[in-house]
N, C-alpha and C positions, 0 to 999 in steps of 0.2 A: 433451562435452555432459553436464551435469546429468542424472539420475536422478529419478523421479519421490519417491521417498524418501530421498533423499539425505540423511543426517546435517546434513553442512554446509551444505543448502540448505532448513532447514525449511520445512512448509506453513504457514501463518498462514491460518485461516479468519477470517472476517469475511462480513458480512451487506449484499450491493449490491442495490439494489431490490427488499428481498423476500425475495433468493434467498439462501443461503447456499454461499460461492464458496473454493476455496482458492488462494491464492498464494505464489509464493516472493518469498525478498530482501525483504520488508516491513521488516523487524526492519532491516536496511541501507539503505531507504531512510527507515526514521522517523533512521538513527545520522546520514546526510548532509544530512538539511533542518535536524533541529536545530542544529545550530551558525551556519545561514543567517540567520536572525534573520527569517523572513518573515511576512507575515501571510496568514491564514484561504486568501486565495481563492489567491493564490500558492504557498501551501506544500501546498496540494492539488493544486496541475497537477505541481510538480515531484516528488510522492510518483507522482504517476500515470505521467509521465514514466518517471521510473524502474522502476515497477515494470510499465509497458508493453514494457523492455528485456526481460524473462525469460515473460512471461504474455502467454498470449492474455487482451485486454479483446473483449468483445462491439461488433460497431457500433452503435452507439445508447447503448452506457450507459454510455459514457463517465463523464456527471452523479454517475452513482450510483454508480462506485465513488470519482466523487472525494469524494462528499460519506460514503462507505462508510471511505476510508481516513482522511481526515482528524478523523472521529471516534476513528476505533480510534489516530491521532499524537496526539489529545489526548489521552487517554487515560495513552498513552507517558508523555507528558512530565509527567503528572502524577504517576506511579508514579515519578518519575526526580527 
């Protein structure tokens, strides 16, 4: 099991309703949506998907971190 600091598992902050949240494997779930070719509301559930594999998400805010990540993917892919 992962380490909370872990080199190869960096934190990625980003900001989900407000709050300011860190998670691992973002940076690995922005490298596997992009080559899916999805749009907006899909490529948000499967960023959350995956990054629900390693992180606790809150019950209830769900919304917010999907609408929290798939800003910080667009972002990505424009730097990319």
């Amino acid at each position: 099991m992962s380490q909370c600091c872990d080199p190869k598992n960096p934190v990625y902050m980003l900001t989900a309703g407000g709050i300011q949240v860190g998670l691992t494997r973002v940076d690995e779930a922005f490298q596997a949506v992009k080559g899916l070719g999805l749009g907006d509301e899909k490529a948000a559930e499967k960023l959350l998907e995956i990054v629900k594999q390693k992180n606790f998400i809150p019950p209830g805010a769900e919304l917010e971190y999907k609408l929290a990540l798939l800003a910080a993917y667009k972002n990505f892919i424009a730097k990319s």
